[in-house]
PDB file of the backbone (N, CA, C, O) and the ligand in Angstrom, with CONECT records:
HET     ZN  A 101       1
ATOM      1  N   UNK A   1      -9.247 -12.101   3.765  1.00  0.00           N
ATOM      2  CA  UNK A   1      -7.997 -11.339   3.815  1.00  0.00           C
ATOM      3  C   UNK A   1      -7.516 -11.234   5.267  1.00  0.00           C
ATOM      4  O   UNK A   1      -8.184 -10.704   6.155  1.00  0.00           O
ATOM      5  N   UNK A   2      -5.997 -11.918   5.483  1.00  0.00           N
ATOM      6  CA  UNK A   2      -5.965 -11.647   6.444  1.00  0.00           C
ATOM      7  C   UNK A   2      -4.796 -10.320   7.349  1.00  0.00           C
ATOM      8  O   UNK A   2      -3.600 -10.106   7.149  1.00  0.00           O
ATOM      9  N   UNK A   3      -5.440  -9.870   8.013  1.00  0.00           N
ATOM     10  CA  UNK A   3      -4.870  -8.508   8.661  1.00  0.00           C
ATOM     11  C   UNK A   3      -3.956  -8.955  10.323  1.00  0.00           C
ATOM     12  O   UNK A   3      -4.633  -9.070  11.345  1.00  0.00           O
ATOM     13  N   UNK A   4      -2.416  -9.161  10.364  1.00  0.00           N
ATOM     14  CA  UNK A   4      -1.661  -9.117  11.399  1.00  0.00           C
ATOM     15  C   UNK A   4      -2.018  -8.408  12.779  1.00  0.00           C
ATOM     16  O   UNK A   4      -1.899  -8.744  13.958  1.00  0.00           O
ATOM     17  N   UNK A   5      -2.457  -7.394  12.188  1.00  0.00           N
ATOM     18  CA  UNK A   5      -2.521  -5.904  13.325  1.00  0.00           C
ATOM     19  C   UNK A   5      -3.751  -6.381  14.552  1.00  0.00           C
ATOM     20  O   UNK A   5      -3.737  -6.168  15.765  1.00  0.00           O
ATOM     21  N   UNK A   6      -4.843  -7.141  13.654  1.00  0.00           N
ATOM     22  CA  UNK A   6      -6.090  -7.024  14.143  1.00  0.00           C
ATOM     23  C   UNK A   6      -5.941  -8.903  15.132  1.00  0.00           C
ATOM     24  O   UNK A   6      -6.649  -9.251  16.077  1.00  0.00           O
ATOM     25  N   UNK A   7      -4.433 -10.018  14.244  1.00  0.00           N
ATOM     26  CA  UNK A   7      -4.421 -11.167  15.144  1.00  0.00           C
ATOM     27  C   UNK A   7      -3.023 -11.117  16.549  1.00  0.00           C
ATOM     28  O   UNK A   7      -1.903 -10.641  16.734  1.00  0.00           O
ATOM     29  N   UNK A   8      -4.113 -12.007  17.287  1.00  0.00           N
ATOM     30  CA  UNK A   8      -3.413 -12.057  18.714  1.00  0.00           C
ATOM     31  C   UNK A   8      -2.469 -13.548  18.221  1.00  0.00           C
ATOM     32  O   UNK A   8      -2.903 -14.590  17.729  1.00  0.00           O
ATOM     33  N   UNK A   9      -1.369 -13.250  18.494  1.00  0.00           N
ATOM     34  CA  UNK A   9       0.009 -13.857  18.872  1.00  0.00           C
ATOM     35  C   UNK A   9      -0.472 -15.163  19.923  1.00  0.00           C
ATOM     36  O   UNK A   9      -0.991 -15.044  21.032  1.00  0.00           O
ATOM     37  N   UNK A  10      -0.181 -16.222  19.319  1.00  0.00           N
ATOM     38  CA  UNK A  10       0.051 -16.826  20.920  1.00  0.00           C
ATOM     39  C   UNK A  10       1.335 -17.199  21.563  1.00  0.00           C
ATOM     40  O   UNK A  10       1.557 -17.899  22.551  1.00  0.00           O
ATOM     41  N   UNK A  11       2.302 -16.417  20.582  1.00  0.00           N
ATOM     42  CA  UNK A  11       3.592 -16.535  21.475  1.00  0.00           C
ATOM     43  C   UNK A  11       4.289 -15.132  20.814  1.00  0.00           C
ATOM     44  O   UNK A  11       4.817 -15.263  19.710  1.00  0.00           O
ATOM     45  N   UNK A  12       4.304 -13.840  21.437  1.00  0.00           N
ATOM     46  CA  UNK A  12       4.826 -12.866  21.298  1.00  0.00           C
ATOM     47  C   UNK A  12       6.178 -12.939  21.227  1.00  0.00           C
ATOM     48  O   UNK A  12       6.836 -12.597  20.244  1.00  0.00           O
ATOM     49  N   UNK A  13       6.707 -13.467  22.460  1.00  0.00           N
ATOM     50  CA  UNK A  13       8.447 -13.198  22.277  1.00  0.00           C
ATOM     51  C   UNK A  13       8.912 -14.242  21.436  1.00  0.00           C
ATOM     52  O   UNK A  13      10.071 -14.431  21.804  1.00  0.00           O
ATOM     53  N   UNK A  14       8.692 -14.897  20.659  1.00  0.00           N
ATOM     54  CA  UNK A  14       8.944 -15.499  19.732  1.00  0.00           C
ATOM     55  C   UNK A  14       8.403 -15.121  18.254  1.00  0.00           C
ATOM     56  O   UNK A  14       9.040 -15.536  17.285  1.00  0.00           O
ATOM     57  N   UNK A  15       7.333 -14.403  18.079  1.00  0.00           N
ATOM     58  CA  UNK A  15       7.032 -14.073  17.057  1.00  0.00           C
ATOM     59  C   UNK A  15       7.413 -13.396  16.500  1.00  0.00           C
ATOM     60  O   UNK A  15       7.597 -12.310  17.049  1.00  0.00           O
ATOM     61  N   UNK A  16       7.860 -13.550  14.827  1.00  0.00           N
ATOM     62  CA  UNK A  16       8.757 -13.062  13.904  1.00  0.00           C
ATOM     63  C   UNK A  16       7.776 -12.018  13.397  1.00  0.00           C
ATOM     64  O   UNK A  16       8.188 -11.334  12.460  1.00  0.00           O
ATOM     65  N   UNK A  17       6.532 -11.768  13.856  1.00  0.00           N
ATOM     66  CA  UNK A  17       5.612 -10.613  12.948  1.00  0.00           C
ATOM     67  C   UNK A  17       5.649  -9.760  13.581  1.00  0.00           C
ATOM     68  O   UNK A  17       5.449  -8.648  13.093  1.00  0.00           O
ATOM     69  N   UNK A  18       5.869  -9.887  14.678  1.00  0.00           N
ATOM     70  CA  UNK A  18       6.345  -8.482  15.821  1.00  0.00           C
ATOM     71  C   UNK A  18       7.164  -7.018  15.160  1.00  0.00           C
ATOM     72  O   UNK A  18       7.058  -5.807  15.351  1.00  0.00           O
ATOM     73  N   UNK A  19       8.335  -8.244  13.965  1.00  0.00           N
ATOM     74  CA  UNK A  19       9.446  -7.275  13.969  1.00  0.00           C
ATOM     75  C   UNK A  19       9.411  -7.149  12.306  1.00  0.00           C
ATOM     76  O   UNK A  19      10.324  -6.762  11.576  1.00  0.00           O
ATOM     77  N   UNK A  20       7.954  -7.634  11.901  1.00  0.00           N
ATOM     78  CA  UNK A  20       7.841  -7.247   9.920  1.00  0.00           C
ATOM     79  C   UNK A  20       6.970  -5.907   9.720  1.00  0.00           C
ATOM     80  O   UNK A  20       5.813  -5.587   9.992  1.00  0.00           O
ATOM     81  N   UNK A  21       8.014  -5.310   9.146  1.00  0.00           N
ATOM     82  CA  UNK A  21       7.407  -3.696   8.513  1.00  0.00           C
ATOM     83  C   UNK A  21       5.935  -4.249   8.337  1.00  0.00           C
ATOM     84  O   UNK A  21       5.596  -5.308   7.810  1.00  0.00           O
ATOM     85  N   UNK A  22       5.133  -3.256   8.915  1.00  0.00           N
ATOM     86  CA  UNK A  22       3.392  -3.422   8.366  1.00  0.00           C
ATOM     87  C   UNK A  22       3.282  -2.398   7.309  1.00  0.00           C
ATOM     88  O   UNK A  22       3.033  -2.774   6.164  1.00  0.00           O
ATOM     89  N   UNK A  23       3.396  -1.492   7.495  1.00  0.00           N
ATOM     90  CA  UNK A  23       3.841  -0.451   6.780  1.00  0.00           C
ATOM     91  C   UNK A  23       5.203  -0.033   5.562  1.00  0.00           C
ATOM     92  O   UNK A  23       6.324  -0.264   6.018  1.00  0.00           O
ATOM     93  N   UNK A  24       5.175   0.484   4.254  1.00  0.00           N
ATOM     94  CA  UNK A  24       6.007   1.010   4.253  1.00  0.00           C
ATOM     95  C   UNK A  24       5.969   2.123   3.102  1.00  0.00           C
ATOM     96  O   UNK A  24       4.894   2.126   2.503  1.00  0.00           O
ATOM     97  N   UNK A  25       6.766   2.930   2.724  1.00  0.00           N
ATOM     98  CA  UNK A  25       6.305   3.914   2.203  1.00  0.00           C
ATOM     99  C   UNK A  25       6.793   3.864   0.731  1.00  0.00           C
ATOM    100  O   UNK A  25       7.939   3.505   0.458  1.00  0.00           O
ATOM    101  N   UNK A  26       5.626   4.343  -0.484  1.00  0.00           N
ATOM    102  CA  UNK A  26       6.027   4.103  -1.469  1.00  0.00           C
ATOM    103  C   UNK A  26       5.856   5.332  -2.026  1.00  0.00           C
ATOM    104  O   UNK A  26       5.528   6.294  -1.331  1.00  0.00           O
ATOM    105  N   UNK A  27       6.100   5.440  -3.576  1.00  0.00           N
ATOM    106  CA  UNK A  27       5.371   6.924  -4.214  1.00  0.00           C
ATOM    107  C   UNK A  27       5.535   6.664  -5.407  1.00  0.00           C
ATOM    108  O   UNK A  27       6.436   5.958  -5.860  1.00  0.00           O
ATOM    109  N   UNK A  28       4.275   7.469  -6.309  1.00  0.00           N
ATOM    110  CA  UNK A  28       3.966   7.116  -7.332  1.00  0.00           C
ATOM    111  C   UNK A  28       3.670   8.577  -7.877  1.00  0.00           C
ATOM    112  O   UNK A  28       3.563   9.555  -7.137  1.00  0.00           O
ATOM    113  N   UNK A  29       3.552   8.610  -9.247  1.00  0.00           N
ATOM    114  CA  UNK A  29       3.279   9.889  -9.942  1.00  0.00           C
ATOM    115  C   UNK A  29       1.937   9.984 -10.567  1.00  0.00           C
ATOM    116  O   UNK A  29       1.409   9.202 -11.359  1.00  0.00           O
ATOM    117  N   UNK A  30       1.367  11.374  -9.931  1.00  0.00           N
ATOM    118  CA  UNK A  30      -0.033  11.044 -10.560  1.00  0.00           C
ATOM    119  C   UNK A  30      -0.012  11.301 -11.501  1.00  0.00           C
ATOM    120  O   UNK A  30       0.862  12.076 -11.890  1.00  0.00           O
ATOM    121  N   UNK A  31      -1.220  10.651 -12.603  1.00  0.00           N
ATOM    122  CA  UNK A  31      -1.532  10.477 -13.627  1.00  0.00           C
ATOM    123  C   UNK A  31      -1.816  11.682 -14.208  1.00  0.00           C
ATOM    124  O   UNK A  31      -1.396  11.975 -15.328  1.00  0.00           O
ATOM    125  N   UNK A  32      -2.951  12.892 -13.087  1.00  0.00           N
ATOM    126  CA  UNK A  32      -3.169  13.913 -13.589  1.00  0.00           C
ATOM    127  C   UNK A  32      -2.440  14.651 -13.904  1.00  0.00           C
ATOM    128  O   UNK A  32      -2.229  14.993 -15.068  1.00  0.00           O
ATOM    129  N   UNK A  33      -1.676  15.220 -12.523  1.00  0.00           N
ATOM    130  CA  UNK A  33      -0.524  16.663 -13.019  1.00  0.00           C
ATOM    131  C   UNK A  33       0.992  16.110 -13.153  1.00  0.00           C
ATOM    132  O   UNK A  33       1.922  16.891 -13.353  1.00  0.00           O
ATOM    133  N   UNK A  34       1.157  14.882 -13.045  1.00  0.00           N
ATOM    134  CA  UNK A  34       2.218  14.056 -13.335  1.00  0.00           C
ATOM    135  C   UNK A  34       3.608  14.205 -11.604  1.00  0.00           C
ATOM    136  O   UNK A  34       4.744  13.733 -11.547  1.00  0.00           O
ATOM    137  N   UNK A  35       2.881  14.986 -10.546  1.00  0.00           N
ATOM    138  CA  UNK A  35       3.644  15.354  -9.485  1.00  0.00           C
ATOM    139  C   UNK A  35       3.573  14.272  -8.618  1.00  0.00           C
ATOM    140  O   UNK A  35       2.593  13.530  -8.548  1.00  0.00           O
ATOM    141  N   UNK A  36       4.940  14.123  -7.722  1.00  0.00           N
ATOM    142  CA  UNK A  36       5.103  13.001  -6.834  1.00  0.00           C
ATOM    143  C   UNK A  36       4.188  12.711  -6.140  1.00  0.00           C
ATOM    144  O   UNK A  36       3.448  13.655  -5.864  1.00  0.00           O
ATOM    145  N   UNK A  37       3.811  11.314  -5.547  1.00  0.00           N
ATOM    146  CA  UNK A  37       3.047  11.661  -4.035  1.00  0.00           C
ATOM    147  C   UNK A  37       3.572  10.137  -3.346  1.00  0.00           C
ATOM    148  O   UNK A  37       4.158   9.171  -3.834  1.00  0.00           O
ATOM    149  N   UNK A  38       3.102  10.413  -2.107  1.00  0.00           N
ATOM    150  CA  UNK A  38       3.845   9.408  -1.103  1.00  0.00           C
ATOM    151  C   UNK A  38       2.742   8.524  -0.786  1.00  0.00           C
ATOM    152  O   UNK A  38       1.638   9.008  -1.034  1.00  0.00           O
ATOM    153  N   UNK A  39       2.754   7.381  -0.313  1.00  0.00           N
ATOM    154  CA  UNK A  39       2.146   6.661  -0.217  1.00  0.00           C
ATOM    155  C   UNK A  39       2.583   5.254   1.077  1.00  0.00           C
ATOM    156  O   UNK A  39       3.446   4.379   1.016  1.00  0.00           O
ATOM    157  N   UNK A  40       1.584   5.561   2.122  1.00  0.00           N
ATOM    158  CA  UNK A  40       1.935   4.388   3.087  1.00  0.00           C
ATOM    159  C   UNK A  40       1.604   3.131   3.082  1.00  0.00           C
ATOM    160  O   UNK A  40       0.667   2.877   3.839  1.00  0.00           O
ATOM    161  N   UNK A  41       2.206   1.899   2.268  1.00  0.00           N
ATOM    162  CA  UNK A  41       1.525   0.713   2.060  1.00  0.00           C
ATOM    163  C   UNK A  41       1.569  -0.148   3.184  1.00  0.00           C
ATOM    164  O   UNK A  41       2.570  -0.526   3.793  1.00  0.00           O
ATOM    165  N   UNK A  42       0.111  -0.480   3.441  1.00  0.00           N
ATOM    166  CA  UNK A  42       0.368  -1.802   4.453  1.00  0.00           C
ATOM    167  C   UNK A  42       0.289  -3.314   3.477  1.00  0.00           C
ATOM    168  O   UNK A  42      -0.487  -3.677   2.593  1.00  0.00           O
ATOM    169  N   UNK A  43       1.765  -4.100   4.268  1.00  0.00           N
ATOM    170  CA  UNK A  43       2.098  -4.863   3.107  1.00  0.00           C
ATOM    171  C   UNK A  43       0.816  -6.145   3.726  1.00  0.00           C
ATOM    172  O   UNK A  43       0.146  -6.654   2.827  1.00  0.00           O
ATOM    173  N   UNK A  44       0.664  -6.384   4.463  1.00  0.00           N
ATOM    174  CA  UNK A  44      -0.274  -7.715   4.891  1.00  0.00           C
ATOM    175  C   UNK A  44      -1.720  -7.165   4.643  1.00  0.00           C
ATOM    176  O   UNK A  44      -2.665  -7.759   5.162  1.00  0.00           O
ATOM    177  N   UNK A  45      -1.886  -6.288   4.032  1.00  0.00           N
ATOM    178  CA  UNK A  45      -3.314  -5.962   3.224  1.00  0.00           C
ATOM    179  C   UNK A  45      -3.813  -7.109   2.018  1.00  0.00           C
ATOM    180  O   UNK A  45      -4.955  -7.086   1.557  1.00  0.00           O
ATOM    181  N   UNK A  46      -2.950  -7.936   1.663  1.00  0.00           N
ATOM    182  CA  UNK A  46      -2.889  -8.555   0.326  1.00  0.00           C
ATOM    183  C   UNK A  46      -2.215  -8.798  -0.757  1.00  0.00           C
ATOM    184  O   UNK A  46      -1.859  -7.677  -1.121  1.00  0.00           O
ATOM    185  N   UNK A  47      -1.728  -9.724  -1.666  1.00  0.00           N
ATOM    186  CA  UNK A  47      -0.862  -9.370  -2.856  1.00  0.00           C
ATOM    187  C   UNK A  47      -1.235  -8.694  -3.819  1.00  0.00           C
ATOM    188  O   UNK A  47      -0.408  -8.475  -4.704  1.00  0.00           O
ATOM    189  N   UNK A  48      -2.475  -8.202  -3.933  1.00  0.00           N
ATOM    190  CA  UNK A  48      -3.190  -7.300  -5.378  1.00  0.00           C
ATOM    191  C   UNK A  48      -3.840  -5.964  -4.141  1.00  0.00           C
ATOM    192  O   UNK A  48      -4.516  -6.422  -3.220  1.00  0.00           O
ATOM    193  N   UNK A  49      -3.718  -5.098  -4.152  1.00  0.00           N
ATOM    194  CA  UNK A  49      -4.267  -4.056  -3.331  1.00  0.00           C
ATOM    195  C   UNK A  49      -5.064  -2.879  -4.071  1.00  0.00           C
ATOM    196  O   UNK A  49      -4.407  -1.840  -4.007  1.00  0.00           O
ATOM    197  N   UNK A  50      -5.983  -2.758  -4.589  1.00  0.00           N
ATOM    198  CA  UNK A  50      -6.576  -1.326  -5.572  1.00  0.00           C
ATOM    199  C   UNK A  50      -6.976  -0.524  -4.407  1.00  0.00           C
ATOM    200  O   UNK A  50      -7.024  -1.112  -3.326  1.00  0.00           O
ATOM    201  N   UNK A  51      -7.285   0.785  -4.457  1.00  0.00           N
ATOM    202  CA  UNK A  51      -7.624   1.835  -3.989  1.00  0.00           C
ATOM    203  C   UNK A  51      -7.650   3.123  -4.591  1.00  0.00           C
ATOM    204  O   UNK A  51      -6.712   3.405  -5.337  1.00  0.00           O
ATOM    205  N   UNK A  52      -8.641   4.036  -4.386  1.00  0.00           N
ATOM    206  CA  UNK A  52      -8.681   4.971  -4.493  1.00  0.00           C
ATOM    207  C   UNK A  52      -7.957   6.241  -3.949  1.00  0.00           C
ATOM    208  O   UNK A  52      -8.703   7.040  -3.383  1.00  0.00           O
ATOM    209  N   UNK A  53      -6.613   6.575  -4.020  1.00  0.00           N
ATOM    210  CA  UNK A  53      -5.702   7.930  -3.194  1.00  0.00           C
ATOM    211  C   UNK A  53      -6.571   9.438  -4.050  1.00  0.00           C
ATOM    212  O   UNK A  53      -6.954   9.399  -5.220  1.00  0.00           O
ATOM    213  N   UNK A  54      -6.726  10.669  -3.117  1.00  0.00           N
ATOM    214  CA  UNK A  54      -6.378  11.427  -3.633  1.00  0.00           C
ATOM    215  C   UNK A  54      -5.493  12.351  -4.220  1.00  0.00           C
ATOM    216  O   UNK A  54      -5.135  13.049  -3.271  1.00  0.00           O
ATOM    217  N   UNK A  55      -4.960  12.738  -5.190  1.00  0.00           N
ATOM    218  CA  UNK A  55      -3.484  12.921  -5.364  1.00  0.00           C
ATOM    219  C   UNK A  55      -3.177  14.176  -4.090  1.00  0.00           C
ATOM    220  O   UNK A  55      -4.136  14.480  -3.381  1.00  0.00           O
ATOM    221  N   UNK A  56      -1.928  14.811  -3.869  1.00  0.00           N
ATOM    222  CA  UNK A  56      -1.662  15.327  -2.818  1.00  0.00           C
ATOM    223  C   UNK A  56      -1.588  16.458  -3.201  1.00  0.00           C
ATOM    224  O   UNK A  56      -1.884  17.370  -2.429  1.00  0.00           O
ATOM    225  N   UNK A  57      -1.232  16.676  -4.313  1.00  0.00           N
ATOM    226  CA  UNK A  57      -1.061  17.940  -5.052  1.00  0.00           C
ATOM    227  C   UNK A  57      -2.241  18.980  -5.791  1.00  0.00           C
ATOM    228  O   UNK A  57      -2.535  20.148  -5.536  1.00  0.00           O
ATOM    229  N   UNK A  58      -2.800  17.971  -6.863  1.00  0.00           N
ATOM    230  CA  UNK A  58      -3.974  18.803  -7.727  1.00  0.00           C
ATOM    231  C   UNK A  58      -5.053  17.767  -6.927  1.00  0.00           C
ATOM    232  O   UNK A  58      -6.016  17.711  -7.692  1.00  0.00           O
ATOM    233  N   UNK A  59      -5.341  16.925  -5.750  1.00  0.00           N
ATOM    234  CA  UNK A  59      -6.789  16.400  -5.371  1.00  0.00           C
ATOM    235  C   UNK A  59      -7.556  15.520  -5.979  1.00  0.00           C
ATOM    236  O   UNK A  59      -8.567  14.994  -5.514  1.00  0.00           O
ATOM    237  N   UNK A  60      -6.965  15.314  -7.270  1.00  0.00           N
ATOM    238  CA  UNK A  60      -7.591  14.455  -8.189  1.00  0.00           C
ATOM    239  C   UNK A  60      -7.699  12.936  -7.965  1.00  0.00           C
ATOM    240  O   UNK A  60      -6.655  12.401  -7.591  1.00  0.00           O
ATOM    241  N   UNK A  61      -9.257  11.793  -8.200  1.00  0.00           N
ATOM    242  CA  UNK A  61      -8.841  10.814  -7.961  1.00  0.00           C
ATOM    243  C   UNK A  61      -8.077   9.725  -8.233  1.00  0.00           C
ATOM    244  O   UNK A  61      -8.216   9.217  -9.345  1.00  0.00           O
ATOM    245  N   UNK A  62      -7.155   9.162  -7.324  1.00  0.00           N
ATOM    246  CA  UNK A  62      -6.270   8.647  -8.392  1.00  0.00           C
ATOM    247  C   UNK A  62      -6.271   6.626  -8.085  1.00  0.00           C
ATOM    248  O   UNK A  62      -5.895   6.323  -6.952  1.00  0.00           O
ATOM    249  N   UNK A  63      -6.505   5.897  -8.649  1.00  0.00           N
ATOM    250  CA  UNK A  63      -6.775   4.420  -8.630  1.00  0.00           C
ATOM    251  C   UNK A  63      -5.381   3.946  -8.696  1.00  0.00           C
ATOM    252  O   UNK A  63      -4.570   4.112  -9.607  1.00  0.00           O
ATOM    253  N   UNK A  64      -5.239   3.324  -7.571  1.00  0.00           N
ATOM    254  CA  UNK A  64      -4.069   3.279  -7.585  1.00  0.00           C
ATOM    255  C   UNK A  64      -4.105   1.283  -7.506  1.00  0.00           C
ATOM    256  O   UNK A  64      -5.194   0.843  -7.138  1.00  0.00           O
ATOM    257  N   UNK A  65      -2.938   0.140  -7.847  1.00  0.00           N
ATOM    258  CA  UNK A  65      -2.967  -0.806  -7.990  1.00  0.00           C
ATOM    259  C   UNK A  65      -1.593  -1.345  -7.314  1.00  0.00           C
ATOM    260  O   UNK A  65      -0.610  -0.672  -7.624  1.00  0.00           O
ATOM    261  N   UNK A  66      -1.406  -2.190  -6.644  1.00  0.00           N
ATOM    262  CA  UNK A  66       0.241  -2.714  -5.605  1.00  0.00           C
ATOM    263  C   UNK A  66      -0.326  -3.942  -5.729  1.00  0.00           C
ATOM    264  O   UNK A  66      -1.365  -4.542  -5.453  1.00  0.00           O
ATOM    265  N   UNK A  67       0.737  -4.098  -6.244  1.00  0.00           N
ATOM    266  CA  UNK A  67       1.187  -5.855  -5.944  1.00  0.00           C
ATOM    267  C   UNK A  67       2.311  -6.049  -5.294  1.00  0.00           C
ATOM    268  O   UNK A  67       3.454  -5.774  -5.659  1.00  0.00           O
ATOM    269  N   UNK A  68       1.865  -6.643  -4.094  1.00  0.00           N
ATOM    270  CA  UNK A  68       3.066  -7.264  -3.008  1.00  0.00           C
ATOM    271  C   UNK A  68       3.714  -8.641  -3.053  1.00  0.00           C
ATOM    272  O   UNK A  68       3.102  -9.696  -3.220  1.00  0.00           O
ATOM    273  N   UNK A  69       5.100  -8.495  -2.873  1.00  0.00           N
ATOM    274  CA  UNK A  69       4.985 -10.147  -2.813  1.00  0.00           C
ATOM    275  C   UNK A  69       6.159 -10.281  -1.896  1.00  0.00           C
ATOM    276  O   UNK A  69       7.351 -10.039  -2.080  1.00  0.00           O
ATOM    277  N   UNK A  70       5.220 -10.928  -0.416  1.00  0.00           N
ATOM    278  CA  UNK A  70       6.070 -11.096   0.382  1.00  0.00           C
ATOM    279  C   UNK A  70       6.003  -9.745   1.507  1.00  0.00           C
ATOM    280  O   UNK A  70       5.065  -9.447   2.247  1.00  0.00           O
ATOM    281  N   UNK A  71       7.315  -9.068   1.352  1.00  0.00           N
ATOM    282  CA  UNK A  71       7.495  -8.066   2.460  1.00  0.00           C
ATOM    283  C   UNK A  71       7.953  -6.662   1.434  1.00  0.00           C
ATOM    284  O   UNK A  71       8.183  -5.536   1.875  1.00  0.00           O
ATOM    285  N   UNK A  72       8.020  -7.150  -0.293  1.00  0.00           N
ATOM    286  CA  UNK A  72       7.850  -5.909  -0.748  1.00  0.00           C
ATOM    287  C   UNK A  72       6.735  -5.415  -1.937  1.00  0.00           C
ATOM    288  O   UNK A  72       5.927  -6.081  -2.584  1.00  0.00           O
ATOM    289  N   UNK A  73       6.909  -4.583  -1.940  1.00  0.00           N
ATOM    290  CA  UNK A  73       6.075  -3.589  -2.798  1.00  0.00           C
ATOM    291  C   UNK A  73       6.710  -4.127  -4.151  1.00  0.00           C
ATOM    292  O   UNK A  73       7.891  -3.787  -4.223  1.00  0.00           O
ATOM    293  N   UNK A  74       6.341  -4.760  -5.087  1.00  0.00           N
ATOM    294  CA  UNK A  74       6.991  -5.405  -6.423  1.00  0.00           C
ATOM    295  C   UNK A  74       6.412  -4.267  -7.610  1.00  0.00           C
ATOM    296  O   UNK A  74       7.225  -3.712  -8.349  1.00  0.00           O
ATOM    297  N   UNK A  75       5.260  -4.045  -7.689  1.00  0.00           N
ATOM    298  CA  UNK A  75       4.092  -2.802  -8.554  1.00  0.00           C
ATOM    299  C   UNK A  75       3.526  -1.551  -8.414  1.00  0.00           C
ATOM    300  O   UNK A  75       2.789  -1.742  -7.447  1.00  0.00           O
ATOM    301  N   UNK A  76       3.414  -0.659  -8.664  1.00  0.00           N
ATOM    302  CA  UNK A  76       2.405   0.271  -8.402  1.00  0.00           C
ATOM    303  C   UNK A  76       1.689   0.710  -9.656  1.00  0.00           C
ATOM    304  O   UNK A  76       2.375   1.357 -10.447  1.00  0.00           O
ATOM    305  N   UNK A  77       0.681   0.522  -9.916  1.00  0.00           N
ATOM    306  CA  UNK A  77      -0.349   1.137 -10.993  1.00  0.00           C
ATOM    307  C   UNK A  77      -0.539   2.576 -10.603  1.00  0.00           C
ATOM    308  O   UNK A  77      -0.693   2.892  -9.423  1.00  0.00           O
ATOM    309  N   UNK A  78      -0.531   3.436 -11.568  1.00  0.00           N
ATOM    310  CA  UNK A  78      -1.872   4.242 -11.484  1.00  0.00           C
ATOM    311  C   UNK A  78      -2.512   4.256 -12.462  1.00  0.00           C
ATOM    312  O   UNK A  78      -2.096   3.950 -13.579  1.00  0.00           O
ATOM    313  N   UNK A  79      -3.610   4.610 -12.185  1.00  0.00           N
ATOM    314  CA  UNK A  79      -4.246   5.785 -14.023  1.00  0.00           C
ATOM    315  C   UNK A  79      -5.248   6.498 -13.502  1.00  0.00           C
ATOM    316  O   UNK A  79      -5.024   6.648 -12.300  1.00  0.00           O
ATOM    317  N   UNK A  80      -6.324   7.050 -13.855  1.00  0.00           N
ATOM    318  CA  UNK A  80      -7.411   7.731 -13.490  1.00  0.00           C
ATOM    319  C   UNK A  80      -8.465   7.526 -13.488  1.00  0.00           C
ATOM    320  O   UNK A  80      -8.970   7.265 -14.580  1.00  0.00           O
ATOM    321  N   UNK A  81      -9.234   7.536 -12.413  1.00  0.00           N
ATOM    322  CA  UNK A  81     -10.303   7.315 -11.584  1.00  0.00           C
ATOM    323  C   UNK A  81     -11.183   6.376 -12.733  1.00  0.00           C
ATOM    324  O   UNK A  81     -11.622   5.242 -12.541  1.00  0.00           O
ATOM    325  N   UNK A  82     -11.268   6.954 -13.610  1.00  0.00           N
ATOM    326  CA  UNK A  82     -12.950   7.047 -14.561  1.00  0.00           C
ATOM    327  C   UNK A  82     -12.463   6.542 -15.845  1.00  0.00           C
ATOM    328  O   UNK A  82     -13.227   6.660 -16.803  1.00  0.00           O
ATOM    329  N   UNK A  83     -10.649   5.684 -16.132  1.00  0.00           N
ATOM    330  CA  UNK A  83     -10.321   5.475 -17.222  1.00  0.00           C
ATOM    331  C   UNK A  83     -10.317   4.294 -17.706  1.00  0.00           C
ATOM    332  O   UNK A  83      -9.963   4.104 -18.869  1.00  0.00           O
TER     333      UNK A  83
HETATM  334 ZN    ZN A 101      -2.153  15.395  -9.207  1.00  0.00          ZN2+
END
C-alpha cells in the first residue's frame, strides 16, 4: 500500500501530489444510535479501506468500509463491530 505523505518527490515544483487533497472529510451514521459522525478520510490509504471508528456520540464500535476511487470517497459502509 502505497502512502504519498511518507514518499519523497523528486521534483516538487512540478509535482501534481503536492496540490491532491490527502485528506477529506466524510460522515456516516452510526449503526448504533443512528447519530451523525464525521470522519477524516485519507484518500491514498487505498481503494477498499475497513476500520474500526468509535462512534462520537454513544462510543460504540463502529466498522466502518470506503471505497475510493481516485480522489473521491465513492462508499461508506457501516454496521457493527461484532455483526
Ligand atoms: Zn452511536
Amino acid at each position: 500500500m502505497e502512502n504519498f505523505k511518507n514518499r519523497i518527490c523528486p521534483a516538487p515544483t512540478l509535482c501534481y501530489h503536492k496540490n491532491m487533497p490527502l485528506e477529506q472529510p466524510e460522515s456516516f451514521l452510526c449503526p448504533y444510535c443512528g447519530e451523525p459522525n464525521s470522519l477524516s478520510v485519507d484518500i491514498s490509504g487505498g481503494r477498499i479501506q475497513e476500520f474500526i471508528v468509535d462512534c462520537e456520540i454513544c462510543c460504540a464500535p463502529v466498522a466502518v468500509r470506503l471505497t475510493v476511487d481516485g480522489e473521491d470517497v465513492v462508499g461508506v459502509e457501516t454496521r457493527r463491530e461484532n455483526e
